[in-house]
C-alpha positions as CSV (number, residue, x, y, z in Angstrom):
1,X,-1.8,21.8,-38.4
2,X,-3.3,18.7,-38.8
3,X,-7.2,17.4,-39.3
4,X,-7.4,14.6,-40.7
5,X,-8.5,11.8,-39.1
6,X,-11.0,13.7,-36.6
7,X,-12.9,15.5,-38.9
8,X,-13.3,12.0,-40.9
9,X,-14.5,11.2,-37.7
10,X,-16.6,13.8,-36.7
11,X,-19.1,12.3,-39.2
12,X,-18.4,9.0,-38.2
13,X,-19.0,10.0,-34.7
14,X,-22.9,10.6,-35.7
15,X,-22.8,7.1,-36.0
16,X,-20.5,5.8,-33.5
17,X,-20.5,8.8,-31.3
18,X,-16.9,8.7,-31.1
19,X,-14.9,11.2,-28.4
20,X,-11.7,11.7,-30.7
21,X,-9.1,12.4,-28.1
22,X,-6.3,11.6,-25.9
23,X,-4.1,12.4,-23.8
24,X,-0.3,13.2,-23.8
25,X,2.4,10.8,-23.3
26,X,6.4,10.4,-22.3
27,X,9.3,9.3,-19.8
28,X,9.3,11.6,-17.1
29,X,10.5,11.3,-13.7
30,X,10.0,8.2,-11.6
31,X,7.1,7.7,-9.5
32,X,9.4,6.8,-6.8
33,X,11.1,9.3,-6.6
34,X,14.1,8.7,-9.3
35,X,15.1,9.1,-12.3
36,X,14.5,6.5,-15.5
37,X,16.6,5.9,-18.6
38,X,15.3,8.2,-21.2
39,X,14.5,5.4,-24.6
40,X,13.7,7.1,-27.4
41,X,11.1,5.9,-30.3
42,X,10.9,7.0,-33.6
43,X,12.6,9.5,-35.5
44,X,13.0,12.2,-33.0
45,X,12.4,16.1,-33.9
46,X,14.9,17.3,-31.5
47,X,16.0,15.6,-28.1
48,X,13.5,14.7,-25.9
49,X,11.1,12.4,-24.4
50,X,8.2,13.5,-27.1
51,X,9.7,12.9,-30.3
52,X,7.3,12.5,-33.2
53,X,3.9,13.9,-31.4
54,X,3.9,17.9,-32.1
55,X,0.5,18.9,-29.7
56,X,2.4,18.3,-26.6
57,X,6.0,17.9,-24.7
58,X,7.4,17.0,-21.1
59,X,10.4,18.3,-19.8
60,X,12.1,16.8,-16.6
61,X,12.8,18.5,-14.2
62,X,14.8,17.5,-10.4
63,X,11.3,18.0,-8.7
64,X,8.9,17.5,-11.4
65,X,7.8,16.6,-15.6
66,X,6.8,19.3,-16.9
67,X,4.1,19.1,-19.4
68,X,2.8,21.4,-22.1
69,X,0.0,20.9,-24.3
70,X,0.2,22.7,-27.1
71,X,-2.7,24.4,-28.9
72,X,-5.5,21.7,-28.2
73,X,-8.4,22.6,-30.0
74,X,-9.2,23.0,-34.1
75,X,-8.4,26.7,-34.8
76,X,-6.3,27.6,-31.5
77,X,-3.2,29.5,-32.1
78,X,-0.6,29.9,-29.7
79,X,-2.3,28.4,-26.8
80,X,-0.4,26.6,-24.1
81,X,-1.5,24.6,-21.2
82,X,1.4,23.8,-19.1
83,X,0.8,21.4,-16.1
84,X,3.3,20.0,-13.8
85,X,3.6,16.4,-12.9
86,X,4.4,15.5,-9.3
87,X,5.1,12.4,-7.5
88,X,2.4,11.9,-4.2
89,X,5.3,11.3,-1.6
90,X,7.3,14.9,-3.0
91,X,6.4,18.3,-2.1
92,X,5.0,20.9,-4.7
93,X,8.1,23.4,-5.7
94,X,7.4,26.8,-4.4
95,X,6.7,28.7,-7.7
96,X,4.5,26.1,-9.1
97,X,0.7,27.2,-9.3
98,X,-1.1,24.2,-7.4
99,X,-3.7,24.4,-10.0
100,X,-1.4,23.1,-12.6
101,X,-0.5,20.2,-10.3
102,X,-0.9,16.8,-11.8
103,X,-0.1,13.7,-9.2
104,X,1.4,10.9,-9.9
105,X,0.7,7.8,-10.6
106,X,-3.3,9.1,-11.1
107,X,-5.1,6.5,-9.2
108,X,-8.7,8.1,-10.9
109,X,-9.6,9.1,-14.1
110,X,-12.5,9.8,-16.3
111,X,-11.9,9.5,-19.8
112,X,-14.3,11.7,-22.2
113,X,-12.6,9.6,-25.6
114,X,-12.7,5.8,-26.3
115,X,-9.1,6.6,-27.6
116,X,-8.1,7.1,-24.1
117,X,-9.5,3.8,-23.1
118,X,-7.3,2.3,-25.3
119,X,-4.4,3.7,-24.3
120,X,-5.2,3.1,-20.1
121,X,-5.9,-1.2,-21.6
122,X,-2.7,-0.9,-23.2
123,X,-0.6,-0.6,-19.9
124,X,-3.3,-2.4,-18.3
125,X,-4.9,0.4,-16.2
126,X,-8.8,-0.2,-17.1
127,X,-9.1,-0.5,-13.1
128,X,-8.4,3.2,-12.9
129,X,-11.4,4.4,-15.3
130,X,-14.6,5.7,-13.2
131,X,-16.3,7.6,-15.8
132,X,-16.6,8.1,-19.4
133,X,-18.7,9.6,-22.0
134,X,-21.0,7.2,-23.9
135,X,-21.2,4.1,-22.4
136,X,-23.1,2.6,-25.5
137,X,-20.0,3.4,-28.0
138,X,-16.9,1.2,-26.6
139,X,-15.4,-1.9,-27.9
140,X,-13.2,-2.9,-24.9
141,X,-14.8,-6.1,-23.6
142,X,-13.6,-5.3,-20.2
143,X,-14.3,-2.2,-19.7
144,X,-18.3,-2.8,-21.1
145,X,-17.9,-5.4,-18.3
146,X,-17.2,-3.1,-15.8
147,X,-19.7,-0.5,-16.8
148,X,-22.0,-3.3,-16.1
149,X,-20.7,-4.0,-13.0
150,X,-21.0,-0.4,-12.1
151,X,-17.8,0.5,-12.1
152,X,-17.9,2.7,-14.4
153,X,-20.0,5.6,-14.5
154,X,-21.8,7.1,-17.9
155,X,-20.8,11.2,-16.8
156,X,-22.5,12.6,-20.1
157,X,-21.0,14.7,-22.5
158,X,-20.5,18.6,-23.2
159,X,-23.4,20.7,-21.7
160,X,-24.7,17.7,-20.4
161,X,-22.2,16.5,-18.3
162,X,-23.7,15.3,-15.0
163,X,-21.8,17.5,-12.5
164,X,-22.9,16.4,-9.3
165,X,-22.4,12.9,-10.1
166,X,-18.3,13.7,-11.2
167,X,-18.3,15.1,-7.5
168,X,-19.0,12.0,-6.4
169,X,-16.3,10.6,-8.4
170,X,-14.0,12.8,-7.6
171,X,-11.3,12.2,-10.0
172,X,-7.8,12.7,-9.8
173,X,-8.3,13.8,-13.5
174,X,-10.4,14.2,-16.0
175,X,-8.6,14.2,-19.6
176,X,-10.8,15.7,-22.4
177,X,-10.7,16.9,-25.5
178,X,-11.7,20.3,-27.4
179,X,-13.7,20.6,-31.0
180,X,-13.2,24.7,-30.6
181,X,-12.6,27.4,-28.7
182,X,-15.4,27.3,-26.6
183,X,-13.7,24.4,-25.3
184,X,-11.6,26.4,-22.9
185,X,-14.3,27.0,-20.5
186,X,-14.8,23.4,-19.3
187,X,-11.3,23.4,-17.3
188,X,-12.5,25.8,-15.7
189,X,-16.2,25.1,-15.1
190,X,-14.6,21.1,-13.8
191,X,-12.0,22.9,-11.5
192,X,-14.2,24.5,-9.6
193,X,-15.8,21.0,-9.1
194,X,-12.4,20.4,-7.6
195,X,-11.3,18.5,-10.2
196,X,-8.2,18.9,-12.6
197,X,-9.1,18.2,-16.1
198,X,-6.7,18.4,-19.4
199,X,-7.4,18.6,-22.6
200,X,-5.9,15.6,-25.2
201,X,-5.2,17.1,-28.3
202,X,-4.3,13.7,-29.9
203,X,-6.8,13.8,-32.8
204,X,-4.6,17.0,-34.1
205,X,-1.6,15.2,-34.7
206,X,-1.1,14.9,-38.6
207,X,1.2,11.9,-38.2
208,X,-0.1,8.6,-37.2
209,X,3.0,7.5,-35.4
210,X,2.6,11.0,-33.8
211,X,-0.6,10.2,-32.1
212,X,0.2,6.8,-31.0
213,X,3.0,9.1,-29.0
214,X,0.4,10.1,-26.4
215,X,1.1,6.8,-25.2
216,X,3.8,8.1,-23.6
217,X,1.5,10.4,-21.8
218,X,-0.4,7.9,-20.1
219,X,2.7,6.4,-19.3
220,X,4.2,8.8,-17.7
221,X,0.6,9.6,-15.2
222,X,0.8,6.2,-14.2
223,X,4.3,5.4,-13.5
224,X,4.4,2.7,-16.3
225,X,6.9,5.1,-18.4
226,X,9.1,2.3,-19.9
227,X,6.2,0.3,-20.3
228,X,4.4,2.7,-22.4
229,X,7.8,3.4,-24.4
230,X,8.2,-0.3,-25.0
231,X,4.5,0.0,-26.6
232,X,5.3,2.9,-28.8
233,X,8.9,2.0,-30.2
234,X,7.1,-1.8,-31.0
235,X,4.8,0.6,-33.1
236,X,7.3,2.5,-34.7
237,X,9.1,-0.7,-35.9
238,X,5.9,-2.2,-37.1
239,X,5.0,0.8,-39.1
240,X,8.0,1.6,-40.7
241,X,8.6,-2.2,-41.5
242,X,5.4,-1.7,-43.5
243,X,6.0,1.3,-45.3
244,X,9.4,0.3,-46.6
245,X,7.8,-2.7,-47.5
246,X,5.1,-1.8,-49.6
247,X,7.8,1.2,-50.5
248,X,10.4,-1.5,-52.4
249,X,7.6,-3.5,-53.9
250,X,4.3,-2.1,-54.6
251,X,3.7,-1.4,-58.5
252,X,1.2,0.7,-59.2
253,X,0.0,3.7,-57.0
254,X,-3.8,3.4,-56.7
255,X,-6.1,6.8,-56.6
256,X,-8.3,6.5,-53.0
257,X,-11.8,8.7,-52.5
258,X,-12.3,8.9,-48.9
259,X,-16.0,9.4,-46.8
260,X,-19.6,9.9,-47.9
261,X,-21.8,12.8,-48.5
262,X,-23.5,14.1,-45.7
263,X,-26.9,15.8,-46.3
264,X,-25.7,18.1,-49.0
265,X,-21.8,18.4,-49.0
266,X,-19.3,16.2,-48.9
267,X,-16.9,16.8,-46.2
268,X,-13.0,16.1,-47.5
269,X,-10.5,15.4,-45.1
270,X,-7.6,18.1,-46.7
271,X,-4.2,16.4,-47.4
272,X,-1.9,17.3,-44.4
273,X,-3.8,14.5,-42.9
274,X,-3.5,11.9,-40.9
275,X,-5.6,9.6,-43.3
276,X,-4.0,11.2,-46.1
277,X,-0.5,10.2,-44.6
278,X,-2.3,6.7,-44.0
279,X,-2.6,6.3,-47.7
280,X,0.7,7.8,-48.8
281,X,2.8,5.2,-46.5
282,X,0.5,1.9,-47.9
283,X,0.8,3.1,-51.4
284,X,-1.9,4.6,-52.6
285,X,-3.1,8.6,-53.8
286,X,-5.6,10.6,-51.9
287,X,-7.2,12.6,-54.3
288,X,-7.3,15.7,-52.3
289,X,-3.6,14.8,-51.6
290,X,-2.6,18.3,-52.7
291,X,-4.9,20.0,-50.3
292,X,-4.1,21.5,-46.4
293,X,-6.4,22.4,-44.1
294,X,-6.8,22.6,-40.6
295,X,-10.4,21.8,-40.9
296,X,-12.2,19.2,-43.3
297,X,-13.3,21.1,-46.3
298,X,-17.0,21.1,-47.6
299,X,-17.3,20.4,-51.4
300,X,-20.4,19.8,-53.5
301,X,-21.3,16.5,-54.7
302,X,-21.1,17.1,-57.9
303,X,-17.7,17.9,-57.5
304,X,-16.7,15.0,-55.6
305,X,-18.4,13.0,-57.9
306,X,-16.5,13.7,-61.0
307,X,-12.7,14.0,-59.5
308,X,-14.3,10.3,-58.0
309,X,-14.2,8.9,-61.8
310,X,-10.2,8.8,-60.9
311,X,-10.5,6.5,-58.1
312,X,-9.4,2.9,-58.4
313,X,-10.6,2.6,-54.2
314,X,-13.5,3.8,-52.0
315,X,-12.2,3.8,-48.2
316,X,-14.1,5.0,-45.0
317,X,-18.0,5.2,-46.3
318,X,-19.1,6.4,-42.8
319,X,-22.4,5.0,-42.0
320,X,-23.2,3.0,-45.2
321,X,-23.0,-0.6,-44.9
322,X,-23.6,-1.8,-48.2
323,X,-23.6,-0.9,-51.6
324,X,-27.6,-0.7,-51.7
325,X,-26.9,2.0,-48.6
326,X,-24.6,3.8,-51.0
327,X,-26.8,4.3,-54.1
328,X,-29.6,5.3,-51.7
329,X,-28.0,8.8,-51.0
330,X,-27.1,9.5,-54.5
331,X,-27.5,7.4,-57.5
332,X,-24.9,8.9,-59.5
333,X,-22.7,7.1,-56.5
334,X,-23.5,3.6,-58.6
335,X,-21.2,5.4,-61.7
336,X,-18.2,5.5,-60.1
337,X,-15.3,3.2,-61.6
338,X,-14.6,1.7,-57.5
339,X,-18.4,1.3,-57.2
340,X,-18.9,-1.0,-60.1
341,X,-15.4,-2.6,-59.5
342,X,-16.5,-3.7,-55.7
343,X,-13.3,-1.7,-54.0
344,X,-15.0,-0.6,-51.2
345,X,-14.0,-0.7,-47.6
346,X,-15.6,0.4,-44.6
347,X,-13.4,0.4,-41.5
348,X,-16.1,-0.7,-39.1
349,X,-15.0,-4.7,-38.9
350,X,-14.6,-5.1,-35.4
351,X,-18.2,-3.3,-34.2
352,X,-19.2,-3.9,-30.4
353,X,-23.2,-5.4,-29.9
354,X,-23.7,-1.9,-28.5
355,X,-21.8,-0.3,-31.5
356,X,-18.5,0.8,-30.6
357,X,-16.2,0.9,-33.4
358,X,-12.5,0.1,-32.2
359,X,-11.4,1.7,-34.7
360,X,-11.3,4.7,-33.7
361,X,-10.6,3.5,-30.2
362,X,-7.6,1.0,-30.6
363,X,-7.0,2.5,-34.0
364,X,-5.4,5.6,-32.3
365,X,-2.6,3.4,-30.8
366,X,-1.9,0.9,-33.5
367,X,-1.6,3.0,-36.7
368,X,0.5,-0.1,-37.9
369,X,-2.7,-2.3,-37.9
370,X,-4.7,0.5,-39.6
371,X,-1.3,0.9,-42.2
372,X,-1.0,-2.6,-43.0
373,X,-4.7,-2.9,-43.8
374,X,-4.9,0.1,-46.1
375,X,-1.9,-1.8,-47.9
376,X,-3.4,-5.6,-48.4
377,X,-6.4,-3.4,-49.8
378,X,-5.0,-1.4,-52.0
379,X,-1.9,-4.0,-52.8
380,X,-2.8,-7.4,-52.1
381,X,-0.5,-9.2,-53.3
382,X,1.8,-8.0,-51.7
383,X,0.1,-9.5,-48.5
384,X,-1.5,-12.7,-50.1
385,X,-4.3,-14.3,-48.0
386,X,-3.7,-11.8,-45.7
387,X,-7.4,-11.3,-43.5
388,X,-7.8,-7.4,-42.7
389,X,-8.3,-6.2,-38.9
390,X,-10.0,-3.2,-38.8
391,X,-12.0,-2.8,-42.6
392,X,-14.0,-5.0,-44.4
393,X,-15.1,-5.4,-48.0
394,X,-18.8,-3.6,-48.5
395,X,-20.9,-5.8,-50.8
């Protein structure tokens, strides 16, 4: 299973209020009623149109995709949600449940995670988005224009979720995302607003060129299937250009602490993930590299803060902005080797006015960017005057 990145988030999200989730993502039928070349990306697992991402898979059929979202929540087990993608102008095959239904292209969506946003401005479907979940935390310029504009409606979020207003909506779908298993009531509770909701399970996927794959998800509910695979297998090359790259020449192998300490524990992202695998590909050794979890693990400071005397880098320091900020929650912090060296990075560069953080919105789609800053960090000369997307140095 994998944690990694979301349950760095989740204590980012305090901050940034980030919804960590997407959606799934593949060819699949035409939405005119044909078939499409099937182009596969990456490194595939098995043959397929899903061929890194493990949380989900489509299968064609003549009359349908079908898609299957595989356990979609922290802690599920053997759960499957299996929905069935239909084109508007064909009929819905006889043994198909019609509250599995899914049709194509979806002309109406809310989104409850800025990650799906991203992936909807990738294939340049922002015009479809009439709800989301936090209004205040989202870096797409266009899409805060359109909330402005009221396009784009604020729906709440859990137990707060403003029902009546999603009737008025009425979305084709609403794509969401589960923290547990309590999670599996809210398909429920929104179908009997009418509406068909699925759960994104992309903040599970350990590999980083694994969630990037629910690209292909989007893709395939709005028609734009080569599109989307055009986005993903541009990834894919990026990426692995990278990590061969800093594979053949880095020197080297730097020791990486990630996250701060919240109230008193220190929450560790284990090492199955996807930060972890981050690290790996630019170069550089987690220090918890040898763990796995499919949750992040609570430790005590003072543990952190002695396997912390190892670290050459400080990455990810949540809500502190500086180095003052740092000391201020602990001022053993101020000891550590990374602190007194000044190698710390924050990955909250590109911040909107409002403060969305892309990211952990664009982030999710362009691991590459994410990859190939981690690497001019913790091996710049390898990429020499090189200015860094996503982090920035905390002084």
């Amino acid at each position: 299973m994998r944690c990694s990145l979301f349950f760095h988030a989740v204590l980012q999200r305090q901050l940034y209020a980030l919804i960590a989730v997407c959606f799934i993502s593949t060819l699949i039928i035409s939405c005119v009623g044909r078939k499409n070349d099937n182009v596969q990306s990456g490194t595939p697992k098995s043959e397929g149109i899903v061929t890194i991402a493990e949380r989900y898979s489509l299968n064609k059929t003549d009359s349908c995709t079908i898609l299957t979202i595989n356990d979609p929540w922290q802690g599920a087990a053997g759960i499957k949600h299996t929905y069935y993608l239909i084109n508007r102008n064909n009929e819905v095959p006889l043994k198909v449940d019609p509250s599995e239904v899914i049709y194509i292209p979806v002309q109406k969506i809310i989104c409850m995670s800025t990650t799906h946003l991203a992936m909807l401005a990738a294939l340049d479907e922002r015009h479809t988005i009439a709800g989301v979940s936090g209004t205040g935390y989202i870096f797409d310029e266009k899409i805060t224009a359109m909330i402005e504009a009221g396009l784009i409606n604020d729906i709440g979020y859990e137990s707060g979720l403003n029902n009546e207003l999603i009737i008025r909506i009425s979305p084709d779908l609403i794509m969401l995302y589960g923290i547990g298993s309590e999670s599996a009531a809210y398909i429920g509770k929104l179908r009997e607003l009418g509406t068909q909701a699925l759960f994104n399970a992309d903040y599970l996927e350990e590999d980083p060129l694994g969630k990037a794959e629910w690209i292909k998800l989007f893709g395939a509910l709005f028609c734009k299937e080569k599109m989307a695979d055009s986005i993903f297998t541009s990834v894919v090359a990026s990426y692995d250009q990278i990590k061969e790259y800093v594979k053949q020449n880095a020197g080297e192998i730097p020791d990486v602490l990630l996250g701060l300490p919240f109230r008193d524990a220190w929450y560790i992202s284990p090492g199955n993930s996807y930060i972890s695998r981050l690290i790996e590909d630019a170069g550089g050794s987690y220090l918890w590299h040898d763990t796995e979890s499919s949750v992040s693990m609570p430790y005590g400071l003072e543990d952190v803060f002695m396997r912390s005397l190892e670290a050459d880098y400080w990455l990810n320091t949540g809500i502190a902005g500086s180095k003052k900020e740092i000391a201020s929650i602990d001022q053993r912090l101020k000891n550590l080797p990374c602190f007194i060296n000044g190698n710390l990075y924050n990955n909250n560069k590109r911040i909107s006015p409002e403060g969305g953080n892309d990211y952990w919105e664009s982030g999710a789609l362009y691991p590459d960017l994410i990859l190939k800053d981690i690497a001019t960090i913790l091996h710049p000369e390898l990429f020499r005057n090189r200015e860094l997307y996503y982090y920035r140095k905390i002084e």
